[in-house]
PALO-411004 format. One record per residue (C-alpha): residue number from 0; residue in one letter; x, y, z. Coordinates in steps of 0.02 Angstrom, whole numbers. Layout:
// PALO-411004
> NUM;A;X;Y;Z
...
END
This chain:
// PALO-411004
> 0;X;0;0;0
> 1;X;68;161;-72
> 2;X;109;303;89
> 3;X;28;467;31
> 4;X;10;616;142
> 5;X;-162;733;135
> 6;X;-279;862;234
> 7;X;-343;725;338
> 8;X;-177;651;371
> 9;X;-98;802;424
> 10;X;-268;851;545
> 11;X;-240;670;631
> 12;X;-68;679;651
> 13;X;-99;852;734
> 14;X;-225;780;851
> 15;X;-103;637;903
> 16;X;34;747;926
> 17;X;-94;872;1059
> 18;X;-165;718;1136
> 19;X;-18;610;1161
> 20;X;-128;488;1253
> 21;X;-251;441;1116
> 22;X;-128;327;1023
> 23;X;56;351;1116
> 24;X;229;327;1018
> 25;X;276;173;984
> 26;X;128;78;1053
> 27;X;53;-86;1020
> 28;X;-130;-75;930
> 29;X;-255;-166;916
> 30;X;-362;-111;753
> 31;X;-563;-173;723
> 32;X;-585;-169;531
> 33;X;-763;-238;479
> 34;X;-690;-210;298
> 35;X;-833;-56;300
> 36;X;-772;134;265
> 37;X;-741;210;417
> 38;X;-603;67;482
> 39;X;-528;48;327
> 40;X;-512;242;316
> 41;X;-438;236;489
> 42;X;-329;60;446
> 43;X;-257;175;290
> 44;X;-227;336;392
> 45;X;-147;253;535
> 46;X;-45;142;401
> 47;X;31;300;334
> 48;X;66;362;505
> 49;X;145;233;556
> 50;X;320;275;489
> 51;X;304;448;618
> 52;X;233;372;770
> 53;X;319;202;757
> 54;X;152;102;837
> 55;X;155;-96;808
> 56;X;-9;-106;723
> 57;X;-113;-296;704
> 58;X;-293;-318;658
> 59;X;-420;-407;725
> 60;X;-595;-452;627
> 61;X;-760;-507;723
> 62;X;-865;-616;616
> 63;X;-1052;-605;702
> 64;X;-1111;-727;590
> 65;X;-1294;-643;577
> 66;X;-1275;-588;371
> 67;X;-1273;-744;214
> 68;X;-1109;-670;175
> 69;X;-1002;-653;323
> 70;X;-886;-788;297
> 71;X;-836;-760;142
> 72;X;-820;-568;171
> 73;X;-704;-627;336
> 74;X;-612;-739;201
> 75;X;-583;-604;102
> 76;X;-517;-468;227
> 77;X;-373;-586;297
> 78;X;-318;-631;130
> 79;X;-284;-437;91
> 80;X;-208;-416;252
> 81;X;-105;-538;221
> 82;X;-60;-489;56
> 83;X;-17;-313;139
> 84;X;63;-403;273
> 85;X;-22;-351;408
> 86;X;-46;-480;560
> 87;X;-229;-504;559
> 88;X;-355;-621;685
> 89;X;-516;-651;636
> 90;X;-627;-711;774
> 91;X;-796;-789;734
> 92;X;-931;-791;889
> 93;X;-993;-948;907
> 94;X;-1169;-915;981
> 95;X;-1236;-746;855
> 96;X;-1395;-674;914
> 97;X;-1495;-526;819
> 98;X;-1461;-397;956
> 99;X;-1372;-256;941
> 100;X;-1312;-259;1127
> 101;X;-1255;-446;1119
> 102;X;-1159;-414;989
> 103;X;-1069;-268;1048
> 104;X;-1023;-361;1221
> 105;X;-928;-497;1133
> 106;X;-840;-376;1006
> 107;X;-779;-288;1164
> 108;X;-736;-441;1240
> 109;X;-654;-529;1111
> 110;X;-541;-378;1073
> 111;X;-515;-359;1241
> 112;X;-453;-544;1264
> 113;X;-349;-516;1089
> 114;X;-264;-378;1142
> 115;X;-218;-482;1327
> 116;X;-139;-609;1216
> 117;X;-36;-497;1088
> 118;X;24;-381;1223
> 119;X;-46;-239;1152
> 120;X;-103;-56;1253
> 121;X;-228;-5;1144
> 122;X;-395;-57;1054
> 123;X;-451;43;905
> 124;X;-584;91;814
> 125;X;-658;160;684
> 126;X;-802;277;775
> 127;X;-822;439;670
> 128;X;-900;618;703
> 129;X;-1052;561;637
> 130;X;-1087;389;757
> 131;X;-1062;505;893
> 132;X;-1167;634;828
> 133;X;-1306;485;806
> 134;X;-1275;409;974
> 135;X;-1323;613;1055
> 136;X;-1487;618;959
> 137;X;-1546;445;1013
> 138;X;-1491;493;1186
> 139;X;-1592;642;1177
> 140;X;-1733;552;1106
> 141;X;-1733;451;1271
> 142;X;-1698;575;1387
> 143;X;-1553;538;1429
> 144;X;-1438;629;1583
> 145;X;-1303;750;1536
> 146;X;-1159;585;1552
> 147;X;-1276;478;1420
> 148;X;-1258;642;1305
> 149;X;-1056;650;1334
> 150;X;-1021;478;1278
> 151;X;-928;394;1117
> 152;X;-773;490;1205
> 153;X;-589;461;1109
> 154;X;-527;378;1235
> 155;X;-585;248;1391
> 156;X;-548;107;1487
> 157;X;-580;-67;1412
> 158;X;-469;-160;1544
> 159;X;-338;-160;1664
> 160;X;-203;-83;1565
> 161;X;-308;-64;1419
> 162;X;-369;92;1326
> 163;X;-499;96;1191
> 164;X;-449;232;1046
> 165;X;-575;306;928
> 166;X;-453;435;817
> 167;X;-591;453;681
> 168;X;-700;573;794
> 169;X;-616;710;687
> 170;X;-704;643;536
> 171;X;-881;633;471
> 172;X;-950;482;372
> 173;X;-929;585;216
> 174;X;-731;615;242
> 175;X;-707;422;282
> 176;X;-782;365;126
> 177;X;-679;495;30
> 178;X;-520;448;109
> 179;X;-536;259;86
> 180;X;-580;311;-102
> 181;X;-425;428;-116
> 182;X;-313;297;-36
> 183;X;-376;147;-170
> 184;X;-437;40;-22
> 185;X;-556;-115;-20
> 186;X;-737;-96;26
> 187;X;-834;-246;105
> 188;X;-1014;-184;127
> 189;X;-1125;-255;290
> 190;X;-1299;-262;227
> 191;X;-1367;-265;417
> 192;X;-1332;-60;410
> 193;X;-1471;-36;277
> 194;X;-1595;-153;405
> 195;X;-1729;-10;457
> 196;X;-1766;-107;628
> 197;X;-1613;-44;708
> 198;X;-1623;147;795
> 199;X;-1467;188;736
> 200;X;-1483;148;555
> 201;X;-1660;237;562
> 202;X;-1570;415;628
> 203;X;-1430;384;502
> 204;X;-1537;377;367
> 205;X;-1666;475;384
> 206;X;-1625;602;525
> 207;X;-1443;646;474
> 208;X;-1483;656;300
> 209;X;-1599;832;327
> 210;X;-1483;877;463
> 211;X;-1337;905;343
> 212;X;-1444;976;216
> 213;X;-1505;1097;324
> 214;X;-1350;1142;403
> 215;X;-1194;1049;300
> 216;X;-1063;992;434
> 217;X;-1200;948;539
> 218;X;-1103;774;625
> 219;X;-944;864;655
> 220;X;-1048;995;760
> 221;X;-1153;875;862
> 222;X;-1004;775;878
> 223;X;-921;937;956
> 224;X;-1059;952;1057
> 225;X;-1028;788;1149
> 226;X;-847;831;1164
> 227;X;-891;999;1243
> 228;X;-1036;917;1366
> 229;X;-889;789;1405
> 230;X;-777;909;1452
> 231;X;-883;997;1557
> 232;X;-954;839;1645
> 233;X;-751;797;1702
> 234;X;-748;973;1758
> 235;X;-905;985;1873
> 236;X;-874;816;1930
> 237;X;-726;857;2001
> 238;X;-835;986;2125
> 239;X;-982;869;2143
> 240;X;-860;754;2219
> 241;X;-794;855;2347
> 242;X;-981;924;2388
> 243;X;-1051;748;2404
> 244;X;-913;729;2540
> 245;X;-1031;831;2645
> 246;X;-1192;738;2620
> 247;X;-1117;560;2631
> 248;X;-1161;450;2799
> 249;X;-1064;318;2815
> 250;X;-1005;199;2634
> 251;X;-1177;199;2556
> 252;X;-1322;305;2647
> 253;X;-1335;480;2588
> 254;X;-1413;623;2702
> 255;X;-1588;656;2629
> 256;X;-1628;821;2717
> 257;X;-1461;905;2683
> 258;X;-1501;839;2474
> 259;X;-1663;896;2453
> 260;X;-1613;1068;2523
> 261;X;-1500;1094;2378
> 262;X;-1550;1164;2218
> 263;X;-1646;1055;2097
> 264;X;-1503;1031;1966
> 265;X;-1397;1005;2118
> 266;X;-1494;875;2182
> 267;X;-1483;800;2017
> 268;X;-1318;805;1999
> 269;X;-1296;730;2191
> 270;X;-1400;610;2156
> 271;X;-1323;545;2008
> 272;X;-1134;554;2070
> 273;X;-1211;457;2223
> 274;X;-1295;320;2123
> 275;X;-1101;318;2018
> 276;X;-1030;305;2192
> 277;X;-1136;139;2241
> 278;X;-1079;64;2076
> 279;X;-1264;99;1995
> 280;X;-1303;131;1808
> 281;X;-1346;311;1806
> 282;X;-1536;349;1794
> 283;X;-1643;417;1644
> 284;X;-1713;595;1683
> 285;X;-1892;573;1682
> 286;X;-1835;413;1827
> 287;X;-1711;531;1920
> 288;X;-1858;661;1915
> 289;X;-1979;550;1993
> 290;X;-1859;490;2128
> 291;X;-1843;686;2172
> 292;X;-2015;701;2194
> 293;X;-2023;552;2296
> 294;X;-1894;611;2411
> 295;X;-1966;769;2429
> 296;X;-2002;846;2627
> 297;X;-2166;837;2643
> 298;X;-2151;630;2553
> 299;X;-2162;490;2671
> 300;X;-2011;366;2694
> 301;X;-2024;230;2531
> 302;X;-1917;118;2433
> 303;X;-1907;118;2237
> 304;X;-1824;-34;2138
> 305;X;-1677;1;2023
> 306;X;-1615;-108;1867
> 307;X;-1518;-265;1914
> 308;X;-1632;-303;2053
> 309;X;-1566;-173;2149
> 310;X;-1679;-60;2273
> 311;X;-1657;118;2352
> 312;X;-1738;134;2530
> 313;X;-1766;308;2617
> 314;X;-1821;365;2789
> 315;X;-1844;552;2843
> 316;X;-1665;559;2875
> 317;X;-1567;462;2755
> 318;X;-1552;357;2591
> 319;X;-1460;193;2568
> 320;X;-1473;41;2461
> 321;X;-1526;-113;2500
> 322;X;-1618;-269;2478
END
């Protein structure tokens, strides 16, 4: 594969070079490819970085098994890698089920386990400016909390000691697809992104579509958007932190009166950070709001069951969790 140099190389290397924790010097990575646009856009960009960051890059290929052609697709991916000798795994999961969620758990766990095995620091993938921008509006749709709004970040944990990278936030769906046309790459097409019955394909079809026609650049702003609300969500919870300090009461009861004398965004915030604290998925708004309301001062002591069989218990003095 031919090195070439472009606008969208140079605005990634720029990136790397300010964010020197998003894909370090000379580290070992761990690239997705699903043979689609966006990760063979990223598999070409980071190939012709490679000679200026000096990372040891292998690929890894999850075959779900759910579309007639996935096999032969997977068959067809490793033999170009090969042919561009590039160290390539594909993994193939053994029990495929038609949901989204499923699917997604053992992609993350399978790279997760791959990575273990090749001693590598970083997973990436090919996320652009436009999934994230998708992944808002859907979160918005469900009304979801300010931290639901922030996520698709570049960077977080996977594992111990392992970091998952998504460099192609700086790029919409339209760049990727000219980039992996500029740079003469293979295209293997996943006919499950056309299937109208997932959200996500619904909103990128239909929703982004007017968006960018509206306003062009549309996914690079939204995206921005999330960056900015994830920014500021670090930044505050630094100082909900140290304000929950006062309101704790021993490891997981929370003072009720000293909460509901706050503010209400405070108390949403508190409540939320608490919730984090107890190792609790954080709550939709419309649920958080009707907890509020429920712990209000004139409200009598009550309980009120959370996902994962877990239950919140309150008394005129304090909140805990527990059976």
């Amino acid at each position: 594969m031919a090195e070439r140099w472009s606008p969208y190389h140079l605005r990634l290397h720029r990136w790397l070079l300010h964010r020197a924790d998003l894909l370090p010097d000379g580290a070992g990575l761990l690239l997705a490819v699903s043979g689609g646009q966006d990760s063979m856009a990223l598999l070409g960009l980071l190939m012709d970085l490679r000679r200026l960051h000096h990372w040891r890059l292998q690929l890894w290929h999850g075959n779900h098994q759910l579309r007639p052609n996935a096999i032969e697709q997977a068959d067809e991916l490793e033999a170009w890698a090969q042919q561009q000798e590039l160290p390539i795994e594909v993994a193939t999961w053994s029990h495929p089920r038609a949901d989204e969620a499923a699917a997604r758990t053992w992609r993350y766990d399978a790279l997760a386990a791959a990575a273990r095995a090749r001693g590598v620091s970083h997973v990436v993938t090919g996320h652009t400016a436009s999934d994230r921008a998708e992944t808002l509006l859907l979160q918005l749709a469900r009304g979801s909390h300010r931290r639901g709004l922030a996520s698709l970040r570049p960077t977080r944990s996977l594992a111990p000691d392992l970091t998952l990278t998504r460099p192609l936030l700086l790029f919409s769906r339209a760049e990727t697809a000219l980039i992996r046309e500029q740079l003469g790459l293979p295209l293997w097409l996943d006919a499950s992104n056309n299937e109208a019955r997932f959200s996500r394909n619904r909103v990128r079809q239909e929703v982004m579509p007017v968006l960018e026609q509206l306003h062009p650049g549309a996914a690079r702003r939204i995206s921005g958007v999330a960056e900015r609300l994830a920014q500021e969500h670090d930044s505050q919870q630094q100082l909900v932190e140290l304000a929950l300090g006062g309101l704790n009461r021993g490891s997981d009861r929370l003072d009720r009166r000293g909460l509901m004398a706050l503010q209400p965004a405070n108390q949403r915030l508190m409540l939320q950070a608490w919730l984090e604290q107890l190792g609790l998925p954080p709550l939709p708004a419309d649920q958080l709001q009707t907890l509020l309301d429920r712990l209000g001062p004139s409200q009598p002591p009550g309980r009120l069951a959370l996902p994962a069989g877990h239950w919140l218990h309150w008394d005129r003095q304090q909140i805990w969790r527990g059976q």
